[in-house]
N, C-alpha and C positions, 0 to 999 in steps of 0.2 A: 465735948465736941458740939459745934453748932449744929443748926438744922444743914444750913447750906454746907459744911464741914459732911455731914452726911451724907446729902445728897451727891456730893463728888466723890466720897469711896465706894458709894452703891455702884454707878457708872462706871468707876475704876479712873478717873480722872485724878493725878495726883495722887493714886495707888505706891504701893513697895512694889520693886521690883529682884527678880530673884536671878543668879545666875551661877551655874556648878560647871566646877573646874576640875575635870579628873587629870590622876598620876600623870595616867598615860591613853593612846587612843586603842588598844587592841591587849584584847585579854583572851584566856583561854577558861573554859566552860571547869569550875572546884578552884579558879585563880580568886584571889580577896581584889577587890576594886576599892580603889581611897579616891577622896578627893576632899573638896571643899565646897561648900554652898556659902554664894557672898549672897546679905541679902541686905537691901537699899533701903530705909523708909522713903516716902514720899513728903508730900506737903502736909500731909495730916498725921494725929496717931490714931497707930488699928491696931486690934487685935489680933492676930495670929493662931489660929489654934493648932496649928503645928505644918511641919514641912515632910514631905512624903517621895522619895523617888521609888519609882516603877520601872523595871525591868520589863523592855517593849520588844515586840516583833510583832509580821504581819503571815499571814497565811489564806489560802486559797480555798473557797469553798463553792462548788459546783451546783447551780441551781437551774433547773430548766433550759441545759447543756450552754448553760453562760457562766462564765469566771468573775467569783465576786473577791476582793480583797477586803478582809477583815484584821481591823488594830488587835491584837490579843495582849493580858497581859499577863508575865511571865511570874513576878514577883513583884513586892516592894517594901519600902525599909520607910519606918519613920525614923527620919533624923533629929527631930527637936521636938520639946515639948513648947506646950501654949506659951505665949508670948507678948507683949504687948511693946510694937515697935514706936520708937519715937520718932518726927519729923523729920528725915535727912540723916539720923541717925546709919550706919553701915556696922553690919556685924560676919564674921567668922564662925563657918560651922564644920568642925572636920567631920570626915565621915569613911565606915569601910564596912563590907559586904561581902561573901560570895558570891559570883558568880553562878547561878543554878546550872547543874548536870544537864538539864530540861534547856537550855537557850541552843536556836540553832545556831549551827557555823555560819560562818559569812561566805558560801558559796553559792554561785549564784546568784540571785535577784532577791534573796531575802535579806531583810531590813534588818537591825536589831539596833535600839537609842534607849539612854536614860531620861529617861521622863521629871522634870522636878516638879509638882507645885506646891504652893501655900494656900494652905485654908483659910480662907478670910472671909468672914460673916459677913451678908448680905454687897457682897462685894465682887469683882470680877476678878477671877484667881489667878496671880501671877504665874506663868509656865516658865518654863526651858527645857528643851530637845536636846540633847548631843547624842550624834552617832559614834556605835563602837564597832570594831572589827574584831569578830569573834574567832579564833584561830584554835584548830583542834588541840583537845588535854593530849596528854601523853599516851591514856589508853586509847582513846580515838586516833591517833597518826599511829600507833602501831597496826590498828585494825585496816584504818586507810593502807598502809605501804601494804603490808598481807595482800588484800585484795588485788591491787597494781601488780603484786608481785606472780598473781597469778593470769597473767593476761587479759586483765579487764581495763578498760579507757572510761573515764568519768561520762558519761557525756552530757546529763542534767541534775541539778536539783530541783526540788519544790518544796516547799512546806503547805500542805495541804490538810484539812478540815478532819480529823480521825479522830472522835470521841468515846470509840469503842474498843479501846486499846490497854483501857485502866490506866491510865495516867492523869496527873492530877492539872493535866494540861490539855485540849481540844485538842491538839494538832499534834503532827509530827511532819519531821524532815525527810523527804524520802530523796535516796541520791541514787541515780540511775546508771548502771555500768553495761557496759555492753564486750562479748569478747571480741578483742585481736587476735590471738593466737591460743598455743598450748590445747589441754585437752578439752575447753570447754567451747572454743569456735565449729561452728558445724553444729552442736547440743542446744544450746540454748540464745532467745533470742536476748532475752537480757535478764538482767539482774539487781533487784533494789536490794537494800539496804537501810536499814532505821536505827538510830543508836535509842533503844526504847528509858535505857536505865547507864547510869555512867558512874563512876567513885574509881576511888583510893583501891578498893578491895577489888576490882571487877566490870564488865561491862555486861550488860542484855541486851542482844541486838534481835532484831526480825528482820527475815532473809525471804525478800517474794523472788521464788526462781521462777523465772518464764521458761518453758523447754520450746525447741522447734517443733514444727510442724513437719516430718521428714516422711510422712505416710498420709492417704485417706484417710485413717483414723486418726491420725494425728491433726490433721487437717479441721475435721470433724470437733477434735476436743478444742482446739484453738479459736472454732468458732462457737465454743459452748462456754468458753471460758476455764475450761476443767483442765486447761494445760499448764496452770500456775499452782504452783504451793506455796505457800507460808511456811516458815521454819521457825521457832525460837533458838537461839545461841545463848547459852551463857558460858561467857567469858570468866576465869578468875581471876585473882588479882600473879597469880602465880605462873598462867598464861601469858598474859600479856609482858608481864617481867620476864620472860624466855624468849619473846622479840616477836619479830614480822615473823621470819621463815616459821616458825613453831605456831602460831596461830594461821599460817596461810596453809599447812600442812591438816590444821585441825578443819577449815573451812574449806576445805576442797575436799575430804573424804565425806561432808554432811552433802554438799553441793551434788555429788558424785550419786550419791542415793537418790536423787530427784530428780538428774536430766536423762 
């Protein structure tokens, strides 16, 4: 390669360009994702030392009572090894993946995209974004219906900044339910929910039950913060295959202990 051949892939002038083309736009959290990576050469050849897609979301993290958004990343797959592309040259890369247990749902305001780039020595590295719509696994909508089915109404997500949770991820999904009716309106002001661990065999969730303030001393604990508990659940995979009603029976006698 010339000098000046150089200096235009340093700048990225006349670079490869990349771009991935999935199955489809909406998957669910243990679903395999395929698709294709087209990738372009440009006017010169480069070296490639490989192509890498990232499994992307964004999460909230609370600093000096301001809301900061942060890129987090969830996973990522090397697709190809080192390469060395030629001039105009165009190639096919198939490719397929899991879905991480760990991606939040697409409810809400949170994000989730497949990130592509190519590593290209002293060079500006070619990207591509595509957003996906992440729709709950099978044991997650059993857990969802469960809860609904116990008079609770969605009313927020967030994914927010929780590094203290043992997961091999900073953040988690918190989705906010509030009651309409049944036994728990009157009891409690709301209700989160975190899917902490998800699979085939099972789910782990954590349950912050907020109770009312319905006394002085209740009053008292609400302004102390002491009116909330945490709960861990684990779900099995034997659970969740006996449906909503049998899991919404098992989470309203733990809920019941707490409000």
């Amino acid at each position: 390669m010339s000098f000046f051949g150089r200096i235009l892939a340093k700048v990225g002038i006349g670079s490869a360009a990349v771009d991935t083309v999935l199955e489809k736009s909406a998957y669910a959290p243990g679903e395999e994702v395929r698709g294709i990576v087209r990738i372009e050469g440009g006017a010169i050849e480069q070296r490639i030392e490989g192509i890498v897609l990232a499994v992307m979301t964004q999460y909230v993290r609370e600093s000096n009572d301001t809301k900061i958004h942060h890129n987090a990343e969830i996973a990522r797959v090397r697709v190809t090894e080192p390469m060395t592309l030629e001039p105009n040259s165009r190639h096919e890369v198939p490719f397929s993946f899991i879905l991480p247990y760990k991606t939040p749902l697409s409810i809400g305001r949170t994000p989730v995209w497949i990130k592509t780039s190519a590593d290209i020595a002293s060079a500006v590295d070619p990207t591509d974004e595509d957003r996906i719509h992440v729709m709950p696994s099978p044991g997650q909508k059993v857990v969802l219906e469960a809860v609904e089915s116990l008079d609770f109404r969605l009313r927020q997500t967030e994914t927010v900044y929780a590094p203290r949770l043992g997961r091999s991820v900073s953040f988690v999904q918190e989705l906010e339910w509030v009651p309409t009716g049944g036994r728990f309106r009157g009891k409690l002001d709301e209700l989160e929910l975190m899917f902490l661990g998800d699979s085939a065999d099972g789910a782990e969730l954590l349950l912050q039950i907020d109770r009312k303030a319905t006394s002085l001393l209740g009053l008292f604990a609400e302004a102390a913060d002491t009116d909330e508990s945490f709960v861990r659940v684990s779900l099995s995979g034997g659970d969740l295959s006996a449906g909503p009603a049998h899991v919404a029976a098992k989470l309203s006698g733990i809920i019941a202990n707490y409000s």
